[in-house]
C-alpha positions as CSV (number, residue, x, y, z in Angstrom):
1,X,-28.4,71.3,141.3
2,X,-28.6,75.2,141.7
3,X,-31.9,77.1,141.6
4,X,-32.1,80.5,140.4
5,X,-33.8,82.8,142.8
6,X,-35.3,85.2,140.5
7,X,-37.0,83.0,137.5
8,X,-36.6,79.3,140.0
9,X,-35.6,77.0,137.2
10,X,-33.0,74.6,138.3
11,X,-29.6,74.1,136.4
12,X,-26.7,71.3,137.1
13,X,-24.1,74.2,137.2
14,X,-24.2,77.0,140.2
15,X,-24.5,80.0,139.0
16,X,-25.6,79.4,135.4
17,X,-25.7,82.2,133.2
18,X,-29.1,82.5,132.0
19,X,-31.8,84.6,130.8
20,X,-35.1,84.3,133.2
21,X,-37.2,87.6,132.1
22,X,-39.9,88.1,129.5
23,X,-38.2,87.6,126.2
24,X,-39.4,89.7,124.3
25,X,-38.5,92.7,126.5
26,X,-35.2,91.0,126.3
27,X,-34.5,91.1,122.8
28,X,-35.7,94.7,123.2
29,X,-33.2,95.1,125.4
30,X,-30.3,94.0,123.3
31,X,-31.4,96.3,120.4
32,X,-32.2,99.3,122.6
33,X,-28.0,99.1,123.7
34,X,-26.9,98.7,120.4
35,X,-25.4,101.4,118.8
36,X,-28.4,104.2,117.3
37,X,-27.5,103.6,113.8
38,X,-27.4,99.7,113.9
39,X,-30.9,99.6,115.9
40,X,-33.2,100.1,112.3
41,X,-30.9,97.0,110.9
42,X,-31.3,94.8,113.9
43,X,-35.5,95.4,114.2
44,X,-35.6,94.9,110.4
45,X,-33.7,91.9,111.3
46,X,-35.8,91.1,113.8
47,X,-39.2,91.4,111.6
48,X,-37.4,89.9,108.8
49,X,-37.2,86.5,111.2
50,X,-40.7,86.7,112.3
51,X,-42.0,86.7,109.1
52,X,-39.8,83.9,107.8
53,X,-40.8,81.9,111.1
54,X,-44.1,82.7,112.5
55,X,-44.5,79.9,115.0
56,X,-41.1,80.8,116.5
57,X,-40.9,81.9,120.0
58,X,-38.2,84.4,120.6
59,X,-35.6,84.3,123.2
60,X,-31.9,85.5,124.5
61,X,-29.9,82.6,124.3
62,X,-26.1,82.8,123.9
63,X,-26.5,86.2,125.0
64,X,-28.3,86.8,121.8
65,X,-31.5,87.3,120.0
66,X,-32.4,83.7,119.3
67,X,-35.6,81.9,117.7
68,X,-36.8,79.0,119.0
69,X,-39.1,76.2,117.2
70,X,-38.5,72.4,118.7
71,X,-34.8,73.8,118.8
72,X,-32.9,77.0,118.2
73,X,-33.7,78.3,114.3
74,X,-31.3,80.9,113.8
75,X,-29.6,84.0,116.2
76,X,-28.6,87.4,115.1
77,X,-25.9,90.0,116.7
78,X,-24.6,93.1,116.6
79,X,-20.7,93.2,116.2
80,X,-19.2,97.1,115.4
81,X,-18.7,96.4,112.2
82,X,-21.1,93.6,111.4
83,X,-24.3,91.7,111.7
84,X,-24.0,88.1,112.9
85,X,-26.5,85.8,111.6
86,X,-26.0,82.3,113.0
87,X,-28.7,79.5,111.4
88,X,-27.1,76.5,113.7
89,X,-25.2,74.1,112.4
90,X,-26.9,74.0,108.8
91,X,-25.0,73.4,106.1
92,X,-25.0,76.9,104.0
93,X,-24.9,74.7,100.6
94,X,-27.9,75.7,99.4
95,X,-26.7,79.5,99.5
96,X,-23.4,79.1,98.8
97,X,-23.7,81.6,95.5
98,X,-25.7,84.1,97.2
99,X,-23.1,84.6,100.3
100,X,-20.3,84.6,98.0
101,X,-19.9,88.3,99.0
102,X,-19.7,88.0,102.4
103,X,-17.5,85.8,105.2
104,X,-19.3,82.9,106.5
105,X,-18.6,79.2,107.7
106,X,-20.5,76.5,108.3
107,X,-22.9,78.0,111.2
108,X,-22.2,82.0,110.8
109,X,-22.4,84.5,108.5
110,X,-21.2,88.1,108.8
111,X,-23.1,91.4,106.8
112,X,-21.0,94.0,107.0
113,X,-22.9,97.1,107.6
114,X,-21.4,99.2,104.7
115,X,-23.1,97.0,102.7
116,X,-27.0,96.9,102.4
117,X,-28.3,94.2,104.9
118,X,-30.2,91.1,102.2
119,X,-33.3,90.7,104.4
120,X,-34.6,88.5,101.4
121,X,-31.7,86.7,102.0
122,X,-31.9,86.6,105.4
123,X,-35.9,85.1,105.4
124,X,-34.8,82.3,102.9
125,X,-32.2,81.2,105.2
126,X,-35.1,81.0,108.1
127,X,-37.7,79.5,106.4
128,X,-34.9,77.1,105.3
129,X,-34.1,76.3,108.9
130,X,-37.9,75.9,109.9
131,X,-38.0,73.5,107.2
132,X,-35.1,71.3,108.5
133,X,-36.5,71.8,111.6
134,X,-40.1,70.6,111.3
135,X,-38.3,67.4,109.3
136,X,-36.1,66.8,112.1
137,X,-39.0,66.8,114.6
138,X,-40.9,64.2,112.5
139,X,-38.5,61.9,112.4
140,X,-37.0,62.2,115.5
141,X,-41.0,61.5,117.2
């Protein structure tokens, strides 16, 4: 077992990359070094998710912003020429003719930015995920 020194949780691997700060400040963070014209997307983004998931607690996790509800909803990242919206292993069925535009597999989908960003979208994919969550919790208890 290794201990980190700064935050003192304790992890099976030494040196375990991890995020031990306050969270929030975090996802801060990883908007405020994102390029100045992708930061208005990503914080729209951001309230977009919060809306959509209310309960969720926010969190870096894969190195990216990631909300958390009983397990990880759904992440978002900045690539340079797209948005990364990643809603977990869901099956994207339910959406299938709305992405139609854009590339996307089974747990990723990519906005390019020359295109507008579909927040709506975007929330219905969420409160889709906080759904299947909140299902899986019940009957996992």
């Amino acid at each position: 077992m290794w201990k980190c020194e700064k935050c003192g949780r304790q992890f099976k691997n030494i040196n375990q990359d991890h995020y031990c700060g306050d969270a929030t400040a975090a996802i801060d963070e990883y908007i405020a070094a994102q390029p100045e014209d992708v930061r208005p997307l990503l914080n729209k983004v951001r309230e977009t998710i919060r809306g959509a998931a209310p309960d969720a607690a926010e969190k870096i996790s894969w190195r990216m912003p990631t909300y958390w509800q009983g397990e990880n909803l759904i992440h978002f990242a900045a690539f340079k020429k797209h948005l990364g919206i990643y809603p977990g292993d869901l099956t994207l069925t339910p959406f299938e003719d709305k992405l139609a535009d854009y590339r996307h597999s089974k747990g990723a989908i990519q906005f390019p930015y020359d295109k507008p960003i579909p927040y709506g979208l975007i929330a219905e994919i969420t409160a889709y995920r906080v759904q299947a969550a909140k299902k899986f919790q019940s009957t996992s208890v």
